[in-house]
N, C-alpha and C positions, 0 to 999 in steps of 0.2 A: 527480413522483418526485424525493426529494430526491441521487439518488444519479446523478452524470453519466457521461457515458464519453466521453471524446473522443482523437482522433491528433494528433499533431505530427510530421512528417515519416516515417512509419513505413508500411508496407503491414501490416496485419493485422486479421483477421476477430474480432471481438472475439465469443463467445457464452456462452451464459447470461448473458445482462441481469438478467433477472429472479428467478433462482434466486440470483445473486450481491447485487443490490438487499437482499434479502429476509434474505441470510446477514450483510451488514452491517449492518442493522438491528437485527436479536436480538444482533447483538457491544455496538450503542453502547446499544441499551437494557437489557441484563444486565449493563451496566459504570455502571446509574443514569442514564444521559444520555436527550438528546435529540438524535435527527437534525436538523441544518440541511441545507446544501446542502451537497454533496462532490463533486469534481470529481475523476475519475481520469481523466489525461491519460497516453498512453501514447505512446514517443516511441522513439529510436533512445540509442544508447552519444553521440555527438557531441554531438548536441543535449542530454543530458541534463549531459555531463563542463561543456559550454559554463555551462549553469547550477550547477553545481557550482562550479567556479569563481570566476562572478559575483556568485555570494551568499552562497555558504559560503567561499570563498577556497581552497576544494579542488582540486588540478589531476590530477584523477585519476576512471576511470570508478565509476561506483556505480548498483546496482538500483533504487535509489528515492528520490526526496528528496521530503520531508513540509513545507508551509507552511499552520500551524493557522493561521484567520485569528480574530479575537476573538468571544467565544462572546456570541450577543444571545440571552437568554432563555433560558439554561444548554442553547443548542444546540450542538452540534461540528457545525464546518465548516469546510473547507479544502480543499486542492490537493494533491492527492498525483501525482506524478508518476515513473512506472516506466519504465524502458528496456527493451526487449522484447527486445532484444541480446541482454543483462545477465540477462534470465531466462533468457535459449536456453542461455548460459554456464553459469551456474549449475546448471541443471537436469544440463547431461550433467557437470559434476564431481562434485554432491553425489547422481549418479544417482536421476535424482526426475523423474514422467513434467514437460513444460514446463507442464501444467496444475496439476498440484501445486504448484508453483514459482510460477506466476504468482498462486495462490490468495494463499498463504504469504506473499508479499510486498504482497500487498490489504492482508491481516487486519495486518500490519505496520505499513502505515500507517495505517491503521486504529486499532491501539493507540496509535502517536503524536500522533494526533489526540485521543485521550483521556485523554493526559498521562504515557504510561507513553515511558521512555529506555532507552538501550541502550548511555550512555558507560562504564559501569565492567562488569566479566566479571559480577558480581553481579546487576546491573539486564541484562544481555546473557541470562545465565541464564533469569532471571525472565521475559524478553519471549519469549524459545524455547519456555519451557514454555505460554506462554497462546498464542504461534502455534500448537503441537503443537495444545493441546484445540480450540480454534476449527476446524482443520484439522478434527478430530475430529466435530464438532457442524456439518459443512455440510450433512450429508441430499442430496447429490447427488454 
């Protein structure tokens, strides 16, 4: 399975494996690609602000940092890293159950992973609307 799940410091039951596996797969293959290996590591607000930080030069919390690593054989594959905090957060501000929220923030890195940004309101836009349909097209 090219699609990993792993903790760093965090207690949480992670579930649907396989319904999620399956949902990111129809995302990088309808966007033309190929699955590599994907590693979503799911971790606390600390641990993630720490790498925030030390690689972004960011000293501030944030839901997810994305490291595409180089595509061998026009695969996507990379690290995408979510703070479960950070979705607990979010979910009761943007009032969205924390399963929505945590989805939304997969398919998120997910698009980063497949070259789409989110520095200007335009490309911010654009990335809302393809989280919105994906949300849309999970069948679960």
């Amino acid at each position: 399975m090219p699609i990993n799940f792993f903790k760093e410091n965090v207690r949480f039951t992670f579930r649907d494996k396989e319904k999620i596996n399956s949902w990111i797969l129809r995302a990088i293959r309808k966007h033309g690609n190929k699955p590599g290996e994907i590693n979503l590591i799911f971790c606390t607000d600390p641990f993630l602000r720490k790498m925030n930080k030390a690689y972004l030069k960011h000293d501030y919390n944030t839901d997810i940092i994305t490291f595409p690593e180089m595509e061998e054989n026009d695969k996507i594959t990379g690290e995408i890293f979510i703070s479960i905090d950070r979705v607990k957060i979010n979910a009761g501000r943007f009032k969205v159950s924390f399963r929505d929220e945590l989805h939304r923030v997969i398919i998120h890195g997910i698009l980063h992973l497949l070259g789409y940004d989110d520095g200007t309101p335009k490309e911010k836009e654009e990335m809302t609307k393809m989280e919105n349909e994906w949300l849309m097209r999970r069948g679960f």
